[in-house]
C-alpha positions in Angstrom: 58.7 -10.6 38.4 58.6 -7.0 40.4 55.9 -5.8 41.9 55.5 -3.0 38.6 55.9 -5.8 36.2 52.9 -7.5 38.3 50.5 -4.1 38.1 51.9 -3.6 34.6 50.5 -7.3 33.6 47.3 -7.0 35.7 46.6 -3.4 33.8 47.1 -4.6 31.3 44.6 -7.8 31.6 42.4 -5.5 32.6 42.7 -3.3 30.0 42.0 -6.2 27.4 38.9 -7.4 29.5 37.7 -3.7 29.6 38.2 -3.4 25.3 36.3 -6.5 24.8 33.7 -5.6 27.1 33.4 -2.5 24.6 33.6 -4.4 21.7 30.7 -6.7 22.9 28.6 -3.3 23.7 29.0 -2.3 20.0 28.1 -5.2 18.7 25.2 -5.3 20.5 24.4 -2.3 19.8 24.4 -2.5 15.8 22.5 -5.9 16.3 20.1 -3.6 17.7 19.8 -1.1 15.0 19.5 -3.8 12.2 16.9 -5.4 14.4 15.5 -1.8 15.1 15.7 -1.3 10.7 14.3 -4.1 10.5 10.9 -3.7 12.2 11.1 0.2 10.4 10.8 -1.9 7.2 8.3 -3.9 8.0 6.3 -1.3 9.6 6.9 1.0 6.0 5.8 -2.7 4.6 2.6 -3.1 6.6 1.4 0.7 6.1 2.1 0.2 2.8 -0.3 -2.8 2.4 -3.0 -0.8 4.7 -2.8 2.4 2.5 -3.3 0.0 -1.0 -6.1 -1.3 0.6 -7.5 1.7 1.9 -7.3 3.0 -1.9 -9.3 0.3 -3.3 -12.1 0.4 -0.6 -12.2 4.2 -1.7 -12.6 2.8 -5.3 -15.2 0.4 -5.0 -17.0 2.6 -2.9 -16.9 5.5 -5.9 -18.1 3.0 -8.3 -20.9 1.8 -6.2 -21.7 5.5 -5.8 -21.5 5.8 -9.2 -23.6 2.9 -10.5 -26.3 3.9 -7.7 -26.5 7.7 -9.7 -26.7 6.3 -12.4 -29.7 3.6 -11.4 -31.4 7.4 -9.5 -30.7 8.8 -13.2 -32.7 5.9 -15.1 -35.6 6.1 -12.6 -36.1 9.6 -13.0 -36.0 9.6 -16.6 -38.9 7.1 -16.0 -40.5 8.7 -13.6 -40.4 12.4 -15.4 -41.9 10.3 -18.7 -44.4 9.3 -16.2 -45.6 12.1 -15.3 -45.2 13.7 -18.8 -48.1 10.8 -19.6 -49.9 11.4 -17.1 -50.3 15.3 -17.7 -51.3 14.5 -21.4 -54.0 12.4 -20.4 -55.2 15.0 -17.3 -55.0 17.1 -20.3 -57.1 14.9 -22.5 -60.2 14.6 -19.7 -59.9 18.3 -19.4 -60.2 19.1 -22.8 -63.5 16.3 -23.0 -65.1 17.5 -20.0 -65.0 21.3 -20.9 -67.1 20.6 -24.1 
């Protein structure tokens, strides 16, 4: 073997070792994305889960609102009848002691 034929084989090993070094890079670096896809899913997943949560706090929270307005509307209904009695009767010992 000549001396060119030797560098001609050595480039050539070298060459190989070079394109496999490469090909190992790329794999790498798509196991990488799908890893990196992979977490952006389960991040979506997890906001997801937060944000229906979040939702029915909000909606539990407007019902409680709700039934508390309408408790405040039942008392003053009572309260306003109250008071409506209590006028008639003022009324009443007016009306007696004014005779």
């Amino acid at each position: 073997m000549t001396e060119f034929e030797s560098l001609t084989a050595t480039y050539q090993q070298a060459n190989l070792v070079f394109q496999e070094s490469v090909l190992a890079y790329q794999q790498a670096t798509i196991a990488f994305q799908d890893a990196s896809l992979w977490a952006m899913y389960a991040q979506s997943g997890v906001a997801l889960v937060v944000g229906l949560i979040q939702c029915g706090l909000i909606a539990w929270g407007l019902r409680l609102m709700r039934q508390s307005a309408r408790h405040r509307d039942q008392q003053h209904e009572e309260n306003m009848t109250a008071l409506k009695a209590l006028i008639t009767g003022m009324e009443m010992v007016i009306a007696r002691t004014a005779k």
